[in-house]
N, C-alpha and C positions, 0 to 999 in steps of 0.2 A: 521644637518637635516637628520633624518633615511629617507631613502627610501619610506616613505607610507605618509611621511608630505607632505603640501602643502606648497609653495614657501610664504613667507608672504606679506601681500596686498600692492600694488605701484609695486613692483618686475619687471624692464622691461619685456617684452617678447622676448624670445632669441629662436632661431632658434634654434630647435632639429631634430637631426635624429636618427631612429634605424631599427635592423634588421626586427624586427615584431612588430607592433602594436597589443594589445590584448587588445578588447572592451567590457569589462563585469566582476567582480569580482566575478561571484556565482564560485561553484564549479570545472564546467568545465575552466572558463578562468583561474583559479589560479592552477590550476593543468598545465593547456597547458604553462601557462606564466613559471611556475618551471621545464616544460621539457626542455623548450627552453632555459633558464638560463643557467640548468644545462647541456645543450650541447654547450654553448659558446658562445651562441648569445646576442645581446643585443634589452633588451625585456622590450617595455615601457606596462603597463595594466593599464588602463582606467576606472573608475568607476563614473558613477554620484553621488549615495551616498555619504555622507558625512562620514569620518573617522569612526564617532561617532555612526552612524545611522543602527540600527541593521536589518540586510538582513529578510525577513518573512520567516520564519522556515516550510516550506511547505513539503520538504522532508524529511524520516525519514528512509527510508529502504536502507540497504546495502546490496547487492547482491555478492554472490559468484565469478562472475566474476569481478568485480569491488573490491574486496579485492586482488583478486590474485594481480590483475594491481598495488593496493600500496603496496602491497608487493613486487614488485618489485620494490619498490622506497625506501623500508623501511619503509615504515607508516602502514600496517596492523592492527598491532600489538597493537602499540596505539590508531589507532583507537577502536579496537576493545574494548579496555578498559575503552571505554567512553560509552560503550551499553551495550546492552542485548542483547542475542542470542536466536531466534527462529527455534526451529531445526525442530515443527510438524507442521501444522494448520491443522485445521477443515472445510475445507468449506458447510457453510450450515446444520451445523450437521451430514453430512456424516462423513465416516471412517477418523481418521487420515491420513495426508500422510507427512514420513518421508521425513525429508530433508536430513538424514544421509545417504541416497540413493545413494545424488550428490557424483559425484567423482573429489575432492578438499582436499583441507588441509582444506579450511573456509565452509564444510556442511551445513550451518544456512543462517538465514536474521539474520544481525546485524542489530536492532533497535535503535539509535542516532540521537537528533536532526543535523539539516541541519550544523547549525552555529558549533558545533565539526567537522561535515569535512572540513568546512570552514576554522576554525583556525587552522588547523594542515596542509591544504596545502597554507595558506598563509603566514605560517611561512617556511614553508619548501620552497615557490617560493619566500622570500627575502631573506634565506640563499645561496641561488643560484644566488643570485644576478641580480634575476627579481625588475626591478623598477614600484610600487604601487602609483596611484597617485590616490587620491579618491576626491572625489568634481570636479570633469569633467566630461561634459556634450558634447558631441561628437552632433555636430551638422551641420558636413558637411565632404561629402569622396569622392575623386575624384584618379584617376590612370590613366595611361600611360600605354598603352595596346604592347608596342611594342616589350615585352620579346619574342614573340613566334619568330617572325626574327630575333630577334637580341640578344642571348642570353644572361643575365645578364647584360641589361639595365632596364631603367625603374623602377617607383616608386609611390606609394600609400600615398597620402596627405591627413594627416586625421586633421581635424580643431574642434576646444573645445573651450569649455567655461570656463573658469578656475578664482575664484576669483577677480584676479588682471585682466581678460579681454580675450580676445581670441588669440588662440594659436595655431602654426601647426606642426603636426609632419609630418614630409617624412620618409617611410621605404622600405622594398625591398616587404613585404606583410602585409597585414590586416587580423584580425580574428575579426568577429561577435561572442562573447558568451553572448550578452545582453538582454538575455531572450526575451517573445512573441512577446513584441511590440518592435524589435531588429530596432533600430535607423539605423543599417549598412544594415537593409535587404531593408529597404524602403530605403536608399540612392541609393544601385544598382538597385529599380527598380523591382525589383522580387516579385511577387504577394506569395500570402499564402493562397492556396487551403485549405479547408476544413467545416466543418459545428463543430456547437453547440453541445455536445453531453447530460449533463446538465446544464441549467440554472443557478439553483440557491442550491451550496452546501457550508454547514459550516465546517468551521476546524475551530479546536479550544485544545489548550492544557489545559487538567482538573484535578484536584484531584477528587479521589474517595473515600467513604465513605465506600462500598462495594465492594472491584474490583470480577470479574468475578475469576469462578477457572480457565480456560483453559487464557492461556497466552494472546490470541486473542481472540476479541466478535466480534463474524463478524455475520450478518443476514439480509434479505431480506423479506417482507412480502408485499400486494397488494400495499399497500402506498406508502412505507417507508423505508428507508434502512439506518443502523448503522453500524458503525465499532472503534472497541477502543483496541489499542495498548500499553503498558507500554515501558517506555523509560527506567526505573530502578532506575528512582531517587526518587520515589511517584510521577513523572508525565506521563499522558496517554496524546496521540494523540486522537481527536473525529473527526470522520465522518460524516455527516449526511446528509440526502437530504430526503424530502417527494416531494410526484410525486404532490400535490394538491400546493404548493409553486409557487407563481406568483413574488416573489420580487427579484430586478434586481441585477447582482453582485454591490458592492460597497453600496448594502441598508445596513442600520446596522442590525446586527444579535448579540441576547443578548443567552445568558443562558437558559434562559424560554425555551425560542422554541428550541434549540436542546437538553433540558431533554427531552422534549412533544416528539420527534421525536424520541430519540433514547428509550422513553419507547414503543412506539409505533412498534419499529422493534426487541427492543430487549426484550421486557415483563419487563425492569427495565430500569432509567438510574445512575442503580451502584452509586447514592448518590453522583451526579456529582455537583464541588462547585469549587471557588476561580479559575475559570480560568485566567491563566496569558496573555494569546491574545486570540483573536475572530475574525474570517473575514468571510465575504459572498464571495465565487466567482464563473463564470462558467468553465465552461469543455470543453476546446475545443479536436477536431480534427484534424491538418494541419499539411501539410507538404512542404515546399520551393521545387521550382522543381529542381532547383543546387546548390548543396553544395559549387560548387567554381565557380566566375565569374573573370577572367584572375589574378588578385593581390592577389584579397579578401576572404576567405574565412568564413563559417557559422558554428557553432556547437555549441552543445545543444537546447535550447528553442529555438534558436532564428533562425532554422532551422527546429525542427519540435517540434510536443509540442500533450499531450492528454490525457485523464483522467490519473486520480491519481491510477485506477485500476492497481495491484500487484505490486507498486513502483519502475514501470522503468524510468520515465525521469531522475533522477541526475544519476541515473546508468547508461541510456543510452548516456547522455552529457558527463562525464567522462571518457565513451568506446571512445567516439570520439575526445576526447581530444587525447587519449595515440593512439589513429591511426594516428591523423594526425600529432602529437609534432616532428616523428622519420623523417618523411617524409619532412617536411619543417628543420631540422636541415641537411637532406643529401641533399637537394638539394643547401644550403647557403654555407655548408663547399665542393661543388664538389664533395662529394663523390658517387656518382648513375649514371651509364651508360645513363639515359635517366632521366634526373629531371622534365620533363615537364610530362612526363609518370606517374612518381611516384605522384608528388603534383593529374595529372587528378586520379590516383587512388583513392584518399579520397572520392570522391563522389562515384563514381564504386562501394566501397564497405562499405561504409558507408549508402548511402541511400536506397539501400536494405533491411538493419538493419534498419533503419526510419520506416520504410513502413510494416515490421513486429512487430516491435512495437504498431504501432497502431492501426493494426488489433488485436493483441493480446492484448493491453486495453482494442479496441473497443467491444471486445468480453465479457471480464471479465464485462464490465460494464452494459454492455447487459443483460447478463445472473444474474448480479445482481437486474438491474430492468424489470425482468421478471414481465410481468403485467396476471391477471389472473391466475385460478388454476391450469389450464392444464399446462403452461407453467410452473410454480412453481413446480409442481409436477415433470416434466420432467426436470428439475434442478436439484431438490435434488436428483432426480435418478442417475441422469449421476455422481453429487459428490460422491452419494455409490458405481457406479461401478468403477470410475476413482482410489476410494482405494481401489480395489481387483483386477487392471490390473496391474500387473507391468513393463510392457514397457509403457504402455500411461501414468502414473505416471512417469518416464524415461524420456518420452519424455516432457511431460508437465514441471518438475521441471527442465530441461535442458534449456529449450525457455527459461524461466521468471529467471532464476539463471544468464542467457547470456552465460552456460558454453558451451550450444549447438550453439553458434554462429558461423559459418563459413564464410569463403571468399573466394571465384571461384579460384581457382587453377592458378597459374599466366601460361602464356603460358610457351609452352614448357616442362610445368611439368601437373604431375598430384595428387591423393590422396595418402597420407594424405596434400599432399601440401594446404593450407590456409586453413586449422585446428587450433583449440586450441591447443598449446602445454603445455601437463602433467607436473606438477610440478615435472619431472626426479631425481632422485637422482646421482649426480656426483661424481666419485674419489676427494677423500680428503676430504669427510664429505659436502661438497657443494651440494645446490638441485640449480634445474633451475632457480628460481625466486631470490633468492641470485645471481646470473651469471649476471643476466639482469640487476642489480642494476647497474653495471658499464653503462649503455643508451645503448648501442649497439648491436649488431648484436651477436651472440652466435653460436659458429661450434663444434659440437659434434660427438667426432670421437672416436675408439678405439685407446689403446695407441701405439705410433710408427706414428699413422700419421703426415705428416710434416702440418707446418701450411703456406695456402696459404702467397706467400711473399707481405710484406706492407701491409696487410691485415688490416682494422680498425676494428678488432673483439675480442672477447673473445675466445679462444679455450679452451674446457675440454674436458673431456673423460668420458666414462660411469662409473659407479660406479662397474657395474659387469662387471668384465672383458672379460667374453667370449663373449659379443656381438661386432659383426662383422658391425653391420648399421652405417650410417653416418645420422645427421640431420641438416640443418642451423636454426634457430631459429631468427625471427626477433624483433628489441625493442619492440613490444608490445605483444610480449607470443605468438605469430601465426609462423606456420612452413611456412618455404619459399620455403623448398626442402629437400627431403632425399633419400635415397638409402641404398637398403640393405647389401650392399658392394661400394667401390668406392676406386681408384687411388689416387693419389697424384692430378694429372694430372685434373683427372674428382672433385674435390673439389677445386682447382682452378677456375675449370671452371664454377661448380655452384655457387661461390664467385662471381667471376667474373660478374657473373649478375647480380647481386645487389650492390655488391660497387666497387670503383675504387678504386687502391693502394693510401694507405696514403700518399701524395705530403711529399717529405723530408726535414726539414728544411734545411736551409740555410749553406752549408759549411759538410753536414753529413748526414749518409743512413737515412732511414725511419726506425723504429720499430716497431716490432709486438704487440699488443696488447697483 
């Protein structure tokens, strides 16, 4: 039996335990489930769907910062080979704005349906030896609140439905990735602020008859609003929403009415035929007010969620994955001065990131159902000036890329500390992201420095030699601390703040990483 089968029907129910529970197969849980694999843990992930039953293909855009992150895992790469790269768009007929601007290795939106990053990190989360169990139905969670007195006690009971009957796992934490209506968010109790933002929008993937010449059809008029992407295979993503549509999500939406709609925004609908799915849904707005309640933890949808406007939720759910994978694996192996510190960090600096995302949606979506001339007109202005500034084009493509995301400086230090770190190029042909593939921590020094003792890290050196700075680098590509010069003494001691010497096995010293 592989890992992702179900136990076959009669099968008693036998008592399991594991490190983490992870309740959700889209993209963020099977990423999160493969971090924690691959740092040793043992990692049951949870899916009501069935094996068989194919995820709705709702996301399509790959963001700059979110390839850096599987590149450090190894997977960029082929992902990238499963899309199409978008290096310009157009918004609104204004000026082009280059994406060759960003400063990355990945410049573009990779365009790929959902289900290719799907299968590339659930392959990658059973080589890791994450256990997949689909056709379970989580229908009850309860926890033991008494780790904060009593350090590493306590346990998270998570109960399912499974084929042969109902089941319980005990772990040491839970993660919710189970998208909007997240089953683990309503177990703890946590409301989900927010409002509607549209009603009633179609997706839908089409062939075209006529594709547009610019790679993207994007437009906005009093009505109406269109948008159509190529995936690169002869299939396109469709967009559509008219503002006069009264029918509820989940009404059926056919073909007909998203031509009518997307001739109506776009003056054609490009010879749109043989769509392979169709769905009506709405657009919400929300965000959970905590990412962590004592065991449990939230990420992706099922934490915050909001328009489809410039394709951040799976990129935003996956950021949040690789924050918090590094974090629950240092707090299980000991290795973090303050583990309760590090896990309350995920929220700290994660729902910040939430909360900017869906202003910047709420925005984009705004400004796309701009109603009225004025307002229209005062759109497509700001789109011609936005391609003749180039810091607010900077700034703009930095938000929505995620490579401008930061994280408040952890005390005691300052900037560049919880910054993005640059894909550095290191002694011996090695760049930064290659370094990090090993999960850990990463210390970049000139050569001759000793490396902190027991240290669970990676050490390299700069590429060019005359630089004299010091950086730490933590598993998910963000600087933890640097200095322009630094001791023996003083890199100890900024280690020191973040991990604890490797415990040495049994009978022999500890070694360096």
């Amino acid at each position: 039996m592989t890992a992702a089968e179900a136990p076959a029907a009669g099968t008693p129910p036998d008592p399991e335990t594991a490190d983490v529970v992870v309740i959700g197969a889209g993209p963020t849980g099977l990423l999160l489930a493969g971090d924690l694999a691959a740092a040793g843990l043992h990692v049951i992930l949870l899916e009501r769907r069935a094996r068989t039953a194919a995820n709705l293909t709702r996301a399509f855009a790959v963001h700059a910062r979110t390839l850096e992150l599987l590149d450090a895992r190894g997977l960029a790469d082929e992902l990238v080979s499963t899309g199409r790269r978008i290096d310009r768009v157009r918004p609104f007929g204004g000026i082009a704005l280059s994406l060759q601007r960003l400063r990355s290795r990945y410049p573009f939106v990779l365009i790929t349906p959902q289900y290719e990053t799907e299968k590339l990190l659930e392959r990658r989360a059973l080589s890791t030896g994450a256990v997949i169990r689909y056709d379970r139905e989580v229908i009850g969670l309860h926890q033991d609140l008494r780790q904060r007195s009593e350090p590493g006690t306590g346990t998270v009971a998570v109960d399912f439905r499974a084929p042969d009957g109902i089941h319980r796992i005990h772990a040491r934490h839970a993660v919710g990735t189970d998208g909007v209506r997240s089953t683990v968010r309503q177990a703890l109790g946590l409301p989900f602020p927010g409002q509607a933002v549209i009603r009633s929008m179609i997706l839908a993937d089409v062939r075209l008859t006529h594709p547009p010449e610019d790679l993207l059809a994007v437009n906005g008029t009093a009505d109406a609003f269109a948008f159509l992407v190529p995936f690169g295979d002869g299939w396109y993503r469709a967009i559509a929403w008219h503002r006069d549509s009264h029918a509820a999500e989940g009404d059926p939406a056919d073909l007909e009415e998203l031509r009518a709609i997307a001739t109506t925004a776009l003056g054609t609908d490009h010879g749109m035929h043989d769509p392979r799915w169709i769905s009506r849904l709405r657009s919400d707005e929300r965000q959970v007010p905590s990412y962590r309640v004592g065991r449990v933890f939230l990420a992706g949808d099922a934490a915050h969620v909001h328009s489809p406007a410039g394709g951040l939720g799976m990129n935003t759910g996956l950021q949040d994955a690789a924050n918090l994978s590094w974090k629950l694996a240092a707090a299980f192996h000991g290795q973090s001065p303050d583990p309760e510190a590090l896990l309350d960090s995920y929220h700290r600096e994660r729902h910040p990131v939430g909360r900017l995302v869906l202003r910047t949606s709420g925005a984009l979506v705004r400004v796309v159902m701009a109603a009225g001339p004025l307002r229209r007109a005062a759109r497509n202005l700001g789109a011609s000036l936005l391609g003749r500034i180039g810091p607010a084009q900077d700034r703009a493509l930095a938000t929505v890329s995620g490579l401008g995301i930061s994280y408040p400086p952890p005390p005691g230090t300052r900037r560049p500390a919880g910054r993005r770190a640059p894909d550095i190029a290191l002694a011996g042909g090695q760049r930064l992201y290659e370094a990090l593939r090993a999960g850990g921590f990463v210390l970049i020094t000139p050569p001759g420095a000793a490396t902190p003792p027991a240290a669970p890290l990676t050490h390299a050196h700069w590429r060019d030699g005359t630089r004299t700075a010091c950086a730490l680098v933590r598993p998910d590509g963000y600087l933890a601390w640097s200095a322009p010069t630094a001791t023996d003494a003083e890199l100890t001691a900024a280690v020191g703040a973040w991990l604890l010497p490797r415990r040495p096995p049994p009978g022999g010293p500890a070694q360096n990483a």
